[in-house]
mmCIF file of the N, C-alpha and C atoms, coordinates in Angstrom:
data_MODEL
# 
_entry.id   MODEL 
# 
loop_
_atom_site.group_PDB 
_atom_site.id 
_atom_site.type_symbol 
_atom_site.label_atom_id 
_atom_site.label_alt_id 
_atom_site.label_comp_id 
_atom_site.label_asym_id 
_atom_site.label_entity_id 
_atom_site.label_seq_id 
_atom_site.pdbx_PDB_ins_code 
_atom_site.Cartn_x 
_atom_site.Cartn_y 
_atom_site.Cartn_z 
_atom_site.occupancy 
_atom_site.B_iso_or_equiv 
_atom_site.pdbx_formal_charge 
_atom_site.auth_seq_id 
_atom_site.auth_comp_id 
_atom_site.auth_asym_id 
_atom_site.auth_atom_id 
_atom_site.pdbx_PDB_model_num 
ATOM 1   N N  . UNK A 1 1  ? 25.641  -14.167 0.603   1.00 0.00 ? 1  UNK A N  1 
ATOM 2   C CA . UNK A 1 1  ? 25.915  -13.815 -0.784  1.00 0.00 ? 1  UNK A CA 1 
ATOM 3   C C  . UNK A 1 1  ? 25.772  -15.052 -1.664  1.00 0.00 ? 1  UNK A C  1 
ATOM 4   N N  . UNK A 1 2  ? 25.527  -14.773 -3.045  1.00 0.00 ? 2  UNK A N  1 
ATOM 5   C CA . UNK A 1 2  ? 25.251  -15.440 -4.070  1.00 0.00 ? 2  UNK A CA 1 
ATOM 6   C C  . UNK A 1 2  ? 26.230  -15.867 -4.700  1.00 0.00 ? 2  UNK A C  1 
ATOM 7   N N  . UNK A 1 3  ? 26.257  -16.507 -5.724  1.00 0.00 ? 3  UNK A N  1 
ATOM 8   C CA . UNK A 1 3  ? 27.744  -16.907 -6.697  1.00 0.00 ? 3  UNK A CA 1 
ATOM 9   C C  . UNK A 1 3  ? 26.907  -15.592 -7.984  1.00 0.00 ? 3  UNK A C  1 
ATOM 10  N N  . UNK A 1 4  ? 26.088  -14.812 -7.787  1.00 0.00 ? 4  UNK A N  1 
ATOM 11  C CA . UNK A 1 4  ? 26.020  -13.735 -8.541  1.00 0.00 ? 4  UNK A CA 1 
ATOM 12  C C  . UNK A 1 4  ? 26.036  -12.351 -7.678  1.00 0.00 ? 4  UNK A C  1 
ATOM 13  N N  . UNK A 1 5  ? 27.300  -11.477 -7.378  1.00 0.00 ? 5  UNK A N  1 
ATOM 14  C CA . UNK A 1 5  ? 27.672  -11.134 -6.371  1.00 0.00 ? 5  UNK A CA 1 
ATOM 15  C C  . UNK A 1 5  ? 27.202  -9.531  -6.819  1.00 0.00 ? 5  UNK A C  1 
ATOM 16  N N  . UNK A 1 6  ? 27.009  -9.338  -8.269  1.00 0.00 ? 6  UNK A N  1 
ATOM 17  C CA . UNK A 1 6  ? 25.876  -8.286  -9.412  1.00 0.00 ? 6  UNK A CA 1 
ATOM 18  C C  . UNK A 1 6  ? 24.636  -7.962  -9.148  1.00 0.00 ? 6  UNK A C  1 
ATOM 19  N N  . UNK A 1 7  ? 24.192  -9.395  -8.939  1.00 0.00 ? 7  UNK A N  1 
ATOM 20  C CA . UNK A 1 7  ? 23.151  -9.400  -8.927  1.00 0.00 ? 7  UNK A CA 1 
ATOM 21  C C  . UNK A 1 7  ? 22.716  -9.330  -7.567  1.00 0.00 ? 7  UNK A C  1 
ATOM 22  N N  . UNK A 1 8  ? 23.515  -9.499  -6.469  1.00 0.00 ? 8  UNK A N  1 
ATOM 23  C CA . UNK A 1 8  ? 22.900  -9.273  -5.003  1.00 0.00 ? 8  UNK A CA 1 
ATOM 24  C C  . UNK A 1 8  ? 22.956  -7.829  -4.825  1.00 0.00 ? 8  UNK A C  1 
ATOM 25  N N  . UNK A 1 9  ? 24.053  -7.306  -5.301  1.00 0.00 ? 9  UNK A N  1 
ATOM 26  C CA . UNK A 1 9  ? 23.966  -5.652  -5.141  1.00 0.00 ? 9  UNK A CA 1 
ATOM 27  C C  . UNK A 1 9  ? 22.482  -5.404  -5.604  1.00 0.00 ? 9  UNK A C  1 
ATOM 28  N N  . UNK A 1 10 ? 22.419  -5.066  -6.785  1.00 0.00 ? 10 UNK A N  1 
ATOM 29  C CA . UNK A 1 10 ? 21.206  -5.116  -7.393  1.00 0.00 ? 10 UNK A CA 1 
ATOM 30  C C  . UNK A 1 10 ? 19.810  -5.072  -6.498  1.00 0.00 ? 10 UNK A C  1 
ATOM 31  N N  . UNK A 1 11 ? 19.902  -6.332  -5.907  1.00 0.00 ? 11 UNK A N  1 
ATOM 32  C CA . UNK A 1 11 ? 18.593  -6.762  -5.035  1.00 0.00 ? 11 UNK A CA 1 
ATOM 33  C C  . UNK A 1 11 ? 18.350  -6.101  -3.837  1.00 0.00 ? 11 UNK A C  1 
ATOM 34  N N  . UNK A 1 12 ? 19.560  -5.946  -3.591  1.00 0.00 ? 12 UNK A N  1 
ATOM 35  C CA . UNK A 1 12 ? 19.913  -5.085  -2.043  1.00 0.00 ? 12 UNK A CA 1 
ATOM 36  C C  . UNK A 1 12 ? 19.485  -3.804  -2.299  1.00 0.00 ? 12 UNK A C  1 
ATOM 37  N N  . UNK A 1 13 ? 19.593  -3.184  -3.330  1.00 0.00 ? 13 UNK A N  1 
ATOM 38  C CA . UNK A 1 13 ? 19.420  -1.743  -3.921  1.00 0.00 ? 13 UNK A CA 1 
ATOM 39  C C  . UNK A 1 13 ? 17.814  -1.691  -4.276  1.00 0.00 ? 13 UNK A C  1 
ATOM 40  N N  . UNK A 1 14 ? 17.296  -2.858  -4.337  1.00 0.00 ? 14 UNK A N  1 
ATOM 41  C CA . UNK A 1 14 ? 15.706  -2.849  -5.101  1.00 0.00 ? 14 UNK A CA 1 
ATOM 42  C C  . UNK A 1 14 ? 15.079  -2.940  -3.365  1.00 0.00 ? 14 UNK A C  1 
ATOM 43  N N  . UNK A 1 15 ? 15.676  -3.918  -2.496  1.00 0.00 ? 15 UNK A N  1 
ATOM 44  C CA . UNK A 1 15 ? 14.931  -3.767  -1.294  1.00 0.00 ? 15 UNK A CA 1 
ATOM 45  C C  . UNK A 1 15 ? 15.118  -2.762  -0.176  1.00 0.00 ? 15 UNK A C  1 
ATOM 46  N N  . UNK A 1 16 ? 15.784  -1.876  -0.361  1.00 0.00 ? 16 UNK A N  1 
ATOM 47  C CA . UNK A 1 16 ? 15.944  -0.626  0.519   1.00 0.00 ? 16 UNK A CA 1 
ATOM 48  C C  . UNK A 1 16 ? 15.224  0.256   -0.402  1.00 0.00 ? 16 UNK A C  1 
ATOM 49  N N  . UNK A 1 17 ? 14.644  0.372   -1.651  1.00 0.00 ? 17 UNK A N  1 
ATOM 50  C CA . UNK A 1 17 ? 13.782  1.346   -2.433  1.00 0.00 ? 17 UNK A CA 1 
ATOM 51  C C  . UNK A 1 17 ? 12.504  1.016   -1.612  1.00 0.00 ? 17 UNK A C  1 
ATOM 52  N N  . UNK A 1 18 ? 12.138  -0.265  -1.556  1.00 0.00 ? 18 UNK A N  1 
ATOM 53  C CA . UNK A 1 18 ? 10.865  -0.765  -1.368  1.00 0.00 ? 18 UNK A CA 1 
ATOM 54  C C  . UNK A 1 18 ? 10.572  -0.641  0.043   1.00 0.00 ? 18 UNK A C  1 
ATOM 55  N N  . UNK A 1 19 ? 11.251  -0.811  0.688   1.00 0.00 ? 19 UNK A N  1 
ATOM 56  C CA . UNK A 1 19 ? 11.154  -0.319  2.831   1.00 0.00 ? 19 UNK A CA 1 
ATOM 57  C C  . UNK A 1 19 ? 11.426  1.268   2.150   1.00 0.00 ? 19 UNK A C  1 
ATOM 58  N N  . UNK A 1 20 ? 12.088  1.817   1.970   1.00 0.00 ? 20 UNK A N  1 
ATOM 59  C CA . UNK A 1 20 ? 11.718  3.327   1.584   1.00 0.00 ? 20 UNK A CA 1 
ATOM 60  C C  . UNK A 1 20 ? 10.262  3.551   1.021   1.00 0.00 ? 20 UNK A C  1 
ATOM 61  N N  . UNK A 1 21 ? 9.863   2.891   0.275   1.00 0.00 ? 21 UNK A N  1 
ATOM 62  C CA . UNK A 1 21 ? 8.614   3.258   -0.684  1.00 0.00 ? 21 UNK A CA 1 
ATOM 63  C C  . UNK A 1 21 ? 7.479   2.632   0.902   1.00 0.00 ? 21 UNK A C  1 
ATOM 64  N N  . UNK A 1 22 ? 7.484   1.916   1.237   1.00 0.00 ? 22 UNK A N  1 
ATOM 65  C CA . UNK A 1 22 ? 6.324   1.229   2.336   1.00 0.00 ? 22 UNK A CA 1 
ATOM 66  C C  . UNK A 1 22 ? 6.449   2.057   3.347   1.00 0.00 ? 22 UNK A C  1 
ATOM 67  N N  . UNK A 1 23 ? 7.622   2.586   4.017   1.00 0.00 ? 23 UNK A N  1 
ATOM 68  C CA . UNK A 1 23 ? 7.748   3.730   5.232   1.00 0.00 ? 23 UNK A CA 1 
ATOM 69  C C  . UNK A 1 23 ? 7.448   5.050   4.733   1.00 0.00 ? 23 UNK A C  1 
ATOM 70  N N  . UNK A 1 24 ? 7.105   5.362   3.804   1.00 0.00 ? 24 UNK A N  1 
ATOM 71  C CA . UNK A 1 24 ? 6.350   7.000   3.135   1.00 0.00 ? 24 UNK A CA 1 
ATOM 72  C C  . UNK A 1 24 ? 4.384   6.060   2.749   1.00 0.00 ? 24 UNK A C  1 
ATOM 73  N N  . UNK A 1 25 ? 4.816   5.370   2.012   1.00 0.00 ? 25 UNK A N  1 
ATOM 74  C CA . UNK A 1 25 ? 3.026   4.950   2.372   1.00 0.00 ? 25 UNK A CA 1 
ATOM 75  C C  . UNK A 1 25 ? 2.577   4.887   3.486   1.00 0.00 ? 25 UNK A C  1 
ATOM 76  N N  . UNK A 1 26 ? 2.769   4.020   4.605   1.00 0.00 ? 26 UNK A N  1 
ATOM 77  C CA . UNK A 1 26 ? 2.402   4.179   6.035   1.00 0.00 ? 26 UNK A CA 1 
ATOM 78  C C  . UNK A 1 26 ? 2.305   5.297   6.336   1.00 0.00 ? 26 UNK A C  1 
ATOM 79  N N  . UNK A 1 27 ? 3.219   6.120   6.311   1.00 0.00 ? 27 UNK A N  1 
ATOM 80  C CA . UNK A 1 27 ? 3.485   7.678   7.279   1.00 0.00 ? 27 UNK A CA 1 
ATOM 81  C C  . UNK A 1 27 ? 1.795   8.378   6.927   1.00 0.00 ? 27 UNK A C  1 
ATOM 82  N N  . UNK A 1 28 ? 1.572   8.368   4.606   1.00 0.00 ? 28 UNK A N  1 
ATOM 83  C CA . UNK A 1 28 ? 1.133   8.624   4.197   1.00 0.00 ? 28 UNK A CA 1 
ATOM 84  C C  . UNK A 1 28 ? -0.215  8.791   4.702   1.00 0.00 ? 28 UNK A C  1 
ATOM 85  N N  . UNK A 1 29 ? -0.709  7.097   4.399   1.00 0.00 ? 29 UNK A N  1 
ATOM 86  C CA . UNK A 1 29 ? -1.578  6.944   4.813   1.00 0.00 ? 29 UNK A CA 1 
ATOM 87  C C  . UNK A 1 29 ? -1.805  5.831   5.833   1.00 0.00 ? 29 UNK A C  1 
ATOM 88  N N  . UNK A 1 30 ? -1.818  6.575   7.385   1.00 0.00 ? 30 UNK A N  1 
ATOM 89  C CA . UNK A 1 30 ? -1.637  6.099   8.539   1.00 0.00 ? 30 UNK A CA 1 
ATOM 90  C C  . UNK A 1 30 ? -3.112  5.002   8.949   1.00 0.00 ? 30 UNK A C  1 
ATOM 91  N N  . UNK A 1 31 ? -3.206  3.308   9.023   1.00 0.00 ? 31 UNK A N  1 
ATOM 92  C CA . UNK A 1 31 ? -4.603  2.799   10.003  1.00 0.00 ? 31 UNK A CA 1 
ATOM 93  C C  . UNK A 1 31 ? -5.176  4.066   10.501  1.00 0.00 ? 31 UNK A C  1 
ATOM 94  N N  . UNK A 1 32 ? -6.797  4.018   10.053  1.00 0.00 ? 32 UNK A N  1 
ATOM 95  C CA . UNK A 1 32 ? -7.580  4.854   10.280  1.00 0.00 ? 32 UNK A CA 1 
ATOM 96  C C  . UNK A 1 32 ? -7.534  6.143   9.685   1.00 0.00 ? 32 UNK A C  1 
ATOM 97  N N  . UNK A 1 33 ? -7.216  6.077   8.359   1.00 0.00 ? 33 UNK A N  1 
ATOM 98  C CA . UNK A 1 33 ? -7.257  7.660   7.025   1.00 0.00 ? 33 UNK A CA 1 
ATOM 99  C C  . UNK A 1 33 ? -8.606  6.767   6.596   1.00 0.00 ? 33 UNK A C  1 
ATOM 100 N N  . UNK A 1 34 ? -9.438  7.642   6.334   1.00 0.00 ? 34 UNK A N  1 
ATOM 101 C CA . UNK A 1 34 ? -10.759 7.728   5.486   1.00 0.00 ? 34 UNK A CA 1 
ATOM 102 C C  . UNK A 1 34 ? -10.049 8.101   3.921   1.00 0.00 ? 34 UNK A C  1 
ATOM 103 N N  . UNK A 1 35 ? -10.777 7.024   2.776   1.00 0.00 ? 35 UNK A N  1 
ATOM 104 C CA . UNK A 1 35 ? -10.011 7.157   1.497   1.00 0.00 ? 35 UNK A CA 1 
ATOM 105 C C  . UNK A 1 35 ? -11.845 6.784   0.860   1.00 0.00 ? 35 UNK A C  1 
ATOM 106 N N  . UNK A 1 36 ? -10.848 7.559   -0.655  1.00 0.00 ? 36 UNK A N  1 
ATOM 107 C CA . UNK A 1 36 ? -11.967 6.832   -1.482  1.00 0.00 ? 36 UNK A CA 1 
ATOM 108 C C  . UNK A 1 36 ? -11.123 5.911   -2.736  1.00 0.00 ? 36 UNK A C  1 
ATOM 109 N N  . UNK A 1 37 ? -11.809 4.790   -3.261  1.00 0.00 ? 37 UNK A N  1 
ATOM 110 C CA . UNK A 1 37 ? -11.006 3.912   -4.361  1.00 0.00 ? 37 UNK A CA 1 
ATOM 111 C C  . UNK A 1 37 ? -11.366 4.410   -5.584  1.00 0.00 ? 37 UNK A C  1 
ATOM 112 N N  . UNK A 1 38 ? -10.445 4.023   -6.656  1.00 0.00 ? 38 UNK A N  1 
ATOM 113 C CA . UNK A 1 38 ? -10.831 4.919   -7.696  1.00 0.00 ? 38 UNK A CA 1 
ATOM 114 C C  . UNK A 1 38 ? -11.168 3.656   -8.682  1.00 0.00 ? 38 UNK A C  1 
ATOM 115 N N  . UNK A 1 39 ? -12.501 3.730   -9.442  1.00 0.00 ? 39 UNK A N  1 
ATOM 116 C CA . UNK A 1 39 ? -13.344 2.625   -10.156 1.00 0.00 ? 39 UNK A CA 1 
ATOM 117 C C  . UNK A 1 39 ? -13.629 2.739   -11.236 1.00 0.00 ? 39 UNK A C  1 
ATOM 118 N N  . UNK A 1 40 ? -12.800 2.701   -12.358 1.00 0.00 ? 40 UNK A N  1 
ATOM 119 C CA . UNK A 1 40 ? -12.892 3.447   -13.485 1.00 0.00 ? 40 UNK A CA 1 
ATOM 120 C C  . UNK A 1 40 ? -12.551 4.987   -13.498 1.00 0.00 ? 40 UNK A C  1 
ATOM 121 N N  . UNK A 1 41 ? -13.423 5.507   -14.351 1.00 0.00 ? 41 UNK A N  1 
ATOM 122 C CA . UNK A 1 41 ? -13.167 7.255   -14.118 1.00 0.00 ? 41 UNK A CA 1 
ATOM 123 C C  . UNK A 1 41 ? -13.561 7.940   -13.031 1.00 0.00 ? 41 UNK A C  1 
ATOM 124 N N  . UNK A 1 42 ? -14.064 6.895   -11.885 1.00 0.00 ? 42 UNK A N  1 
ATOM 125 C CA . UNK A 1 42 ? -15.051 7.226   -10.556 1.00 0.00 ? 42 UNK A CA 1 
ATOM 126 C C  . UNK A 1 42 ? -14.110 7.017   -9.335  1.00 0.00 ? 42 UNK A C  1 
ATOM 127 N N  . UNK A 1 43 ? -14.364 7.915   -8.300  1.00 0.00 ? 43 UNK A N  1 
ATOM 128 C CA . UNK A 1 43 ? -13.851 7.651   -7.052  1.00 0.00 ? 43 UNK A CA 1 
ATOM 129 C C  . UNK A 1 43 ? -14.998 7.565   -6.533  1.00 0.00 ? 43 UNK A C  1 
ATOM 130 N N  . UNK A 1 44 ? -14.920 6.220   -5.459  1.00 0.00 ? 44 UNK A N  1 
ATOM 131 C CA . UNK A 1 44 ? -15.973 5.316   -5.147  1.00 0.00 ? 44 UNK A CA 1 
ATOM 132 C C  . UNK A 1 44 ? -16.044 4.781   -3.380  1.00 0.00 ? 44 UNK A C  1 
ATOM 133 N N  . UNK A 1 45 ? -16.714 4.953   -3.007  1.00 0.00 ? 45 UNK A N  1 
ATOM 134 C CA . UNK A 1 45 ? -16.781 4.879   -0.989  1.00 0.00 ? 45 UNK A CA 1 
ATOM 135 C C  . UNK A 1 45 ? -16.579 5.404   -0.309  1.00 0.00 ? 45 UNK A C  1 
ATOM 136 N N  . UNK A 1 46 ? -16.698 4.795   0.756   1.00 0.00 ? 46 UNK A N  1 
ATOM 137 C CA . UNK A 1 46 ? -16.203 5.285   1.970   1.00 0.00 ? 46 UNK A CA 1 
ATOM 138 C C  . UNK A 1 46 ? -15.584 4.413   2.523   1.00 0.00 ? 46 UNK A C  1 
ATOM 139 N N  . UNK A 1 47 ? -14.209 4.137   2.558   1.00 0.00 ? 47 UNK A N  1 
ATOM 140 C CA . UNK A 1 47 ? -13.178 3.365   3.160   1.00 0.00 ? 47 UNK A CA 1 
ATOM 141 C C  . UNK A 1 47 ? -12.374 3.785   3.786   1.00 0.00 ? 47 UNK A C  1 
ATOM 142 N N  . UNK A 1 48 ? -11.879 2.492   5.342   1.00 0.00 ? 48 UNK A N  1 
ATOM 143 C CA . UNK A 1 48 ? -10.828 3.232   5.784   1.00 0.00 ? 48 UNK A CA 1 
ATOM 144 C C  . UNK A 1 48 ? -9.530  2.246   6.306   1.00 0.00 ? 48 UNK A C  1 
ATOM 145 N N  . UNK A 1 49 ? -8.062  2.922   5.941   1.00 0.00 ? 49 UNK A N  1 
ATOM 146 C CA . UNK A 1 49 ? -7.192  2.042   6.459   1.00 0.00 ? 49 UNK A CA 1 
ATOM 147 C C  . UNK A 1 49 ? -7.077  1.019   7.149   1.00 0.00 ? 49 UNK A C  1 
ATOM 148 N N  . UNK A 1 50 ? -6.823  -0.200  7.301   1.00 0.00 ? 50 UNK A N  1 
ATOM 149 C CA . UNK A 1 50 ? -6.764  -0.943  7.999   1.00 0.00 ? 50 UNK A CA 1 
ATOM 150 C C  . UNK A 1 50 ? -4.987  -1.088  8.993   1.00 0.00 ? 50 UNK A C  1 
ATOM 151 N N  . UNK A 1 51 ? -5.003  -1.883  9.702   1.00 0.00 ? 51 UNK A N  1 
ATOM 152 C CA . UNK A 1 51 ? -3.508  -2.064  9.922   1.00 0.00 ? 51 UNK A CA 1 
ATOM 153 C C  . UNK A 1 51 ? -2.542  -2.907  8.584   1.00 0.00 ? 51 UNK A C  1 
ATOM 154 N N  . UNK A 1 52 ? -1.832  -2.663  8.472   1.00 0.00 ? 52 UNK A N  1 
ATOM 155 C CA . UNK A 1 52 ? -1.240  -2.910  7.239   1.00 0.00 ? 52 UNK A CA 1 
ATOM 156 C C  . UNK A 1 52 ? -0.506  -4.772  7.684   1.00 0.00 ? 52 UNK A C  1 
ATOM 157 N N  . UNK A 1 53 ? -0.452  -5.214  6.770   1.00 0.00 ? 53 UNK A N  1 
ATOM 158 C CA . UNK A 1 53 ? 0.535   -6.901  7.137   1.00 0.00 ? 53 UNK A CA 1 
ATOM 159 C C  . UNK A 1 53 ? 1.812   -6.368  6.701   1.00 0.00 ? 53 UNK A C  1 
ATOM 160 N N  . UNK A 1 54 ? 2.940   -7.248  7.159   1.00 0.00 ? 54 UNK A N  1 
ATOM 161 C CA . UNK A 1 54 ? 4.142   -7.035  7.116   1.00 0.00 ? 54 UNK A CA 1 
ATOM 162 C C  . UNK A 1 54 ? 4.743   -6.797  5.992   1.00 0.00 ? 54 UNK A C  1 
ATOM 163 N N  . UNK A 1 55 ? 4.061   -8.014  4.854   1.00 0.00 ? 55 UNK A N  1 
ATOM 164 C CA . UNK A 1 55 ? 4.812   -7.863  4.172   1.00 0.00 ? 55 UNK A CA 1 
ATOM 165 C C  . UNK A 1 55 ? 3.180   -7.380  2.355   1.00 0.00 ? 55 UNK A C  1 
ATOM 166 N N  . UNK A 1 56 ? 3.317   -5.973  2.833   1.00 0.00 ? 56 UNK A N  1 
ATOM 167 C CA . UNK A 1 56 ? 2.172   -5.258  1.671   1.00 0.00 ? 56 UNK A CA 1 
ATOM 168 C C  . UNK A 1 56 ? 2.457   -5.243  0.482   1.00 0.00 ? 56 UNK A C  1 
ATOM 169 N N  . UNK A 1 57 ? 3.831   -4.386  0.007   1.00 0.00 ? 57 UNK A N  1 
ATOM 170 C CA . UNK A 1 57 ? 4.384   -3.636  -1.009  1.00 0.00 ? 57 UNK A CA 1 
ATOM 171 C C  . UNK A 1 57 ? 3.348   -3.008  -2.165  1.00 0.00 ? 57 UNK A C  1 
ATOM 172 N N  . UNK A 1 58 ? 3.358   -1.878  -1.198  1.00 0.00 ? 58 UNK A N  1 
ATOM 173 C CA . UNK A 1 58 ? 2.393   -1.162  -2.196  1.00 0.00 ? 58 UNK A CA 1 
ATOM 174 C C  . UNK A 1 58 ? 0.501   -1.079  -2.192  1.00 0.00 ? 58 UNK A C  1 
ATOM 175 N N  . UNK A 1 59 ? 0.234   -2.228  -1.090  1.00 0.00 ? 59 UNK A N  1 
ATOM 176 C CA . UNK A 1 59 ? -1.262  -3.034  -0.968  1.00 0.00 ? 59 UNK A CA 1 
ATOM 177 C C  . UNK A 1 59 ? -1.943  -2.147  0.465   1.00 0.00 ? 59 UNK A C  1 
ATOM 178 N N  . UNK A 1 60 ? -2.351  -1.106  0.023   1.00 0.00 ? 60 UNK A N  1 
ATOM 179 C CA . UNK A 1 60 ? -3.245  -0.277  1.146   1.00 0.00 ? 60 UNK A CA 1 
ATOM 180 C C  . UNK A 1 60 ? -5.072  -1.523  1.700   1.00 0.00 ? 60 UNK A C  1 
ATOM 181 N N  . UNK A 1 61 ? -4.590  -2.335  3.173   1.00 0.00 ? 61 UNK A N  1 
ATOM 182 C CA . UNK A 1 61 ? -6.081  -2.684  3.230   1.00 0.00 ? 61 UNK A CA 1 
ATOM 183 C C  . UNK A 1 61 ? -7.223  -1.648  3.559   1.00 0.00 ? 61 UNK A C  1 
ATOM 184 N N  . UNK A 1 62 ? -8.285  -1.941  3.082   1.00 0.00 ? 62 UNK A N  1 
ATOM 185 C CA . UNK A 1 62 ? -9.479  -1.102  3.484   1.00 0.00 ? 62 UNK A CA 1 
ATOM 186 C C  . UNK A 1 62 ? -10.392 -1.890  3.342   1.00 0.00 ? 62 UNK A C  1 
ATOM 187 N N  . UNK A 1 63 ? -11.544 -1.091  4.730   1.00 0.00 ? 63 UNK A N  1 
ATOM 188 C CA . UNK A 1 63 ? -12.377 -1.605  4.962   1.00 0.00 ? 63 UNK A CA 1 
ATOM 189 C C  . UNK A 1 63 ? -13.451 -0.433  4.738   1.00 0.00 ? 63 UNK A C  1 
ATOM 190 N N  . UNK A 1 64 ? -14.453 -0.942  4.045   1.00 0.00 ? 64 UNK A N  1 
ATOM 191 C CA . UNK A 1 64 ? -15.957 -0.212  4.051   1.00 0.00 ? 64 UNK A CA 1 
ATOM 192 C C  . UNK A 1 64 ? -16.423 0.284   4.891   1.00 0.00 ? 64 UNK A C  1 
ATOM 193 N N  . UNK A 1 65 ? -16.653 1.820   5.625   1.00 0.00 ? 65 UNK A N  1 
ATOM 194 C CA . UNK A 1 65 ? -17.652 1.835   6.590   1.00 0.00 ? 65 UNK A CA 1 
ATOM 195 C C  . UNK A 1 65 ? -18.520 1.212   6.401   1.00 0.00 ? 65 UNK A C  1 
ATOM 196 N N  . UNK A 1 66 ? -19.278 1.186   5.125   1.00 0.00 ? 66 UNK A N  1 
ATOM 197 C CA . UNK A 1 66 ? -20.614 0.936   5.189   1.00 0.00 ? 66 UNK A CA 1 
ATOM 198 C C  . UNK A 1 66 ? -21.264 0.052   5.590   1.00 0.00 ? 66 UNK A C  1 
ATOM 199 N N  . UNK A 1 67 ? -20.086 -1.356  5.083   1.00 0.00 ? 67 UNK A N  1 
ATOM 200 C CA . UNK A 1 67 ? -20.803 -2.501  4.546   1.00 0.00 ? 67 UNK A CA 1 
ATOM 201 C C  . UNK A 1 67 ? -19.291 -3.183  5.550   1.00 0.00 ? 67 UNK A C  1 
ATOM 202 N N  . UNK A 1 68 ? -18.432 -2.748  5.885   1.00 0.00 ? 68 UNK A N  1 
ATOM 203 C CA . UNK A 1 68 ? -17.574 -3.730  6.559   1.00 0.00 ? 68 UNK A CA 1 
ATOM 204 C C  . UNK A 1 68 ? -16.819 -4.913  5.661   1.00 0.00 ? 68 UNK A C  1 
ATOM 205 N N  . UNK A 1 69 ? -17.225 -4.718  4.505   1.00 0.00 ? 69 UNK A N  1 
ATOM 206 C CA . UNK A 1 69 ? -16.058 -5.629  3.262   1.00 0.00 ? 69 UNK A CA 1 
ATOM 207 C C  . UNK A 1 69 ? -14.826 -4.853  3.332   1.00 0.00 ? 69 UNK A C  1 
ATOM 208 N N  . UNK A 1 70 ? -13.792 -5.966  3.368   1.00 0.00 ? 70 UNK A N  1 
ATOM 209 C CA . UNK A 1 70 ? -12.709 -5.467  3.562   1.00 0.00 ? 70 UNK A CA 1 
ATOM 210 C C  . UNK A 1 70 ? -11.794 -6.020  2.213   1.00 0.00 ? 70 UNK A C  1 
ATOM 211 N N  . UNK A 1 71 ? -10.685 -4.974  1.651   1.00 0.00 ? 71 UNK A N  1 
ATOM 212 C CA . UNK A 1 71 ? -10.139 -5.444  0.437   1.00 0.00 ? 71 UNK A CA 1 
ATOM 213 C C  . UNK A 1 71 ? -9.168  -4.930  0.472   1.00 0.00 ? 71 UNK A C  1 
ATOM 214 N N  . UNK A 1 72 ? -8.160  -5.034  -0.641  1.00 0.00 ? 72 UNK A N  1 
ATOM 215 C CA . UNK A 1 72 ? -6.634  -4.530  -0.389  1.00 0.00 ? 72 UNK A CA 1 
ATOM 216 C C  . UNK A 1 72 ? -6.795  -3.843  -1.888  1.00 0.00 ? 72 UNK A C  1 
ATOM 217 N N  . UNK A 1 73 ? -5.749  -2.982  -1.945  1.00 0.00 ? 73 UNK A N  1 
ATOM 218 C CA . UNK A 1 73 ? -5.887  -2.300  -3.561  1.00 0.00 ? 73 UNK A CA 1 
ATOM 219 C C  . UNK A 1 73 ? -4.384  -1.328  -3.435  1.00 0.00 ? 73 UNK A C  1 
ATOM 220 N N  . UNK A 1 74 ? -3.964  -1.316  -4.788  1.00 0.00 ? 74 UNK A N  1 
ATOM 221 C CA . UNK A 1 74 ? -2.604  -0.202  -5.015  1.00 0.00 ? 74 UNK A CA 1 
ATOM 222 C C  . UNK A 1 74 ? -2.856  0.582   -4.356  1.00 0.00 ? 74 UNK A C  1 
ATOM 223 N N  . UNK A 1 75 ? -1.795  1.664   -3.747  1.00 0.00 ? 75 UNK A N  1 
ATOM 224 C CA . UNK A 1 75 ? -1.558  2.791   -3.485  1.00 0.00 ? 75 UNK A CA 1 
ATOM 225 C C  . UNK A 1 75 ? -2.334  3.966   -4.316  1.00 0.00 ? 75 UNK A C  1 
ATOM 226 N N  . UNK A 1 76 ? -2.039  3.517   -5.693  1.00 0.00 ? 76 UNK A N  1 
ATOM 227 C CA . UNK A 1 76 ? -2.565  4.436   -6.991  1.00 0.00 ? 76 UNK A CA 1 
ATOM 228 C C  . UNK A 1 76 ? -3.826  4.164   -6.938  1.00 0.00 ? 76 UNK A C  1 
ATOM 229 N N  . UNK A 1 77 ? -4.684  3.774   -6.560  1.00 0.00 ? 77 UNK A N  1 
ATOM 230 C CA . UNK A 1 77 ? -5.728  3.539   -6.382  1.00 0.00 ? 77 UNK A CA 1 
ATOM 231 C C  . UNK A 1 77 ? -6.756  4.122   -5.204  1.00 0.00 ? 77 UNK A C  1 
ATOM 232 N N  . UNK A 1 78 ? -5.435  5.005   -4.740  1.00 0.00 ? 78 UNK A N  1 
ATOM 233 C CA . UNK A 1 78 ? -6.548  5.879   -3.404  1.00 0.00 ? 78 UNK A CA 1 
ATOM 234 C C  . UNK A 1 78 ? -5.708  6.929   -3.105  1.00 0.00 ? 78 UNK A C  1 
ATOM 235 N N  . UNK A 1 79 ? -7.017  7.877   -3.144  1.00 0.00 ? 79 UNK A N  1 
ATOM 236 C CA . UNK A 1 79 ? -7.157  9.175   -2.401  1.00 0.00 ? 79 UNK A CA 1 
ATOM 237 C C  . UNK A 1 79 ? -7.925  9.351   -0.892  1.00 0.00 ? 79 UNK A C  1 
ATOM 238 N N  . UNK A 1 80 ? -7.002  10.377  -0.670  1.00 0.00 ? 80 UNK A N  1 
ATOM 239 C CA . UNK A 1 80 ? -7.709  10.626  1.069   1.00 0.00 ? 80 UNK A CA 1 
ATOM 240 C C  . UNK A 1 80 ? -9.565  11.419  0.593   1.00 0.00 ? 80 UNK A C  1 
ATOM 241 N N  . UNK A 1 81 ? -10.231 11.203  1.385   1.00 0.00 ? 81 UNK A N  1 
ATOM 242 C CA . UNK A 1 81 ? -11.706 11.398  1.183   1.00 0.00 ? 81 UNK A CA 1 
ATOM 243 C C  . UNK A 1 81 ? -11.622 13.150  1.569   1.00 0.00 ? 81 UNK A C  1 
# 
């Protein structure tokens, strides 16, 4: 604990949202979902999940079938194909 004992509640309450919010993305969209990214008014590729790093929040990796470039992007930023 902190000498701001407010403000740790607080934080404690923001990081059990966020392991809540990352354990429904995963479930969501499980390594190996085929997605497309959305590029302007366009949904764009053929991408697919990667294994996720520990610490994402919110950062779906994907990799290109096509082309094998691999990139990270919001959640809001992809639909299943």
């Amino acid at each position: 604990m902190s000498q701001f004992p407010h403000i740790d509640k607080l934080n404690d309450a923001a990081r059990a949202a966020r392991d809540k919010c990352e354990s429904a993305l995963r479930e969501a969209l499980p390594p190996g979902t085929r997605v497309e990214i959305k590029a302007g008014p366009e949904w764009i590729g053929k991408y697919e999940v990667q294994e996720y790093q520990r610490f994402s929040y919110g950062q779906v990796p994907l990799k290109n079938v096509d082309t094998g470039v691999e990139r990270r992007v919001g959640y809001q930023q992809v639909r299943k194909a």
